[in-house]
N, C-alpha and C positions, 0 to 999 in steps of 0.2 A: 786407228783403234781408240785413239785418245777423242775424240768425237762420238763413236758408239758409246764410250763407257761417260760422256757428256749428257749422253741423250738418257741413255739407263739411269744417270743419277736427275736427270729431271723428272723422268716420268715417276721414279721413286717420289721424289719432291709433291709431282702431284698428288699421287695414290697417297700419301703422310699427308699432306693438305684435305682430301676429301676424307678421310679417315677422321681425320680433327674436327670435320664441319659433322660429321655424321656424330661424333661424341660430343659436341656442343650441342648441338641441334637433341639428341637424346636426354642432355643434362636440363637445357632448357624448357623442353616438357616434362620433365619429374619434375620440376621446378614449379610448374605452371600447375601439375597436379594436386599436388603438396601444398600450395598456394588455396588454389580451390578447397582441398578436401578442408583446410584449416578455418577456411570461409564457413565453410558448411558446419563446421565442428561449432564455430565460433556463433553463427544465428543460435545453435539448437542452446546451446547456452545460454542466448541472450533470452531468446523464447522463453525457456524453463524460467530464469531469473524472473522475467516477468511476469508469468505466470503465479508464482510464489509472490511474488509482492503485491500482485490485485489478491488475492486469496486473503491476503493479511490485510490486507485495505480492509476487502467487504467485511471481514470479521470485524475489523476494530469499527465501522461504521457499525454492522448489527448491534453490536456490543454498547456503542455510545448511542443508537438512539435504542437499544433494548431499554438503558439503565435511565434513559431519558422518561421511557414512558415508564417507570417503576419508581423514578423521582416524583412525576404529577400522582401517580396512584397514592405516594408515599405522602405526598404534601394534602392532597384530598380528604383523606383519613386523618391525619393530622388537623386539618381544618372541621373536619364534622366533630373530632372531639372537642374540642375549643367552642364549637357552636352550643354543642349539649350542654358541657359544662356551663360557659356563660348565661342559657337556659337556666338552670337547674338553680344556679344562685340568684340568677334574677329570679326566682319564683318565691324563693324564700328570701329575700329582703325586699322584695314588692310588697309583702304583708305588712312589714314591720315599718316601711315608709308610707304605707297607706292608714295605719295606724299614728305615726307621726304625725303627718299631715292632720287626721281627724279631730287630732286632738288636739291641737294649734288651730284649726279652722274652729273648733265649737267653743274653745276657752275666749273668755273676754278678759280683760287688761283693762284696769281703768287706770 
């Protein structure tokens, strides 16, 4: 009897052993699941991230060469007043060194 109830406590032993492989074997695929889904979670994140920072990129480049071409338009404008102006006073003390001049040039010194 004591050998039947040897053999019944082995085959227990077994069926508790494959029991055990079947709950490891189940934990290590939720494991592997879990793993993956957190993969997946984790591109779509990285994606978005990046996404958002080329966004903010292309804006701050639009932005720096917008203000770029609004600094030459700005300097331009700046430069044609400065042109007139320098015109306008050369036109009027052109008279009065043309006059200087005439009158140095026709006076005699003795």
């Amino acid at each position: 009897m004591d050998s039947f109830k040897g053999q019944g406590g082995i085959q227990m032993l077994l069926t508790a052993e494959q029991e055990a492989q079947h709950i490891v074997s189940s934990a290590r695929n939720l494991k592997m699941a879990r793993l993956k889904q957190a993969k997946e979670e984790a591109e779509k994140d990285v994606a978005l991230f990046r996404s958002q920072m080329e966004t903010e990129y292309q804006k701050k480049i639009s932005e720096s060469s917008g203000s770029s071409g609004n600094t030459v338009k700005r300097l331009e404008e700046e430069t044609d007043k400065k042109i007139k102006a320098l015109t306008k006073s050369t036109s009027i003390v052109s008279k009065e060194i043309i006059e200087m001049l005439m009158k140095h040039v026709t006076s005699v010194k003795i």
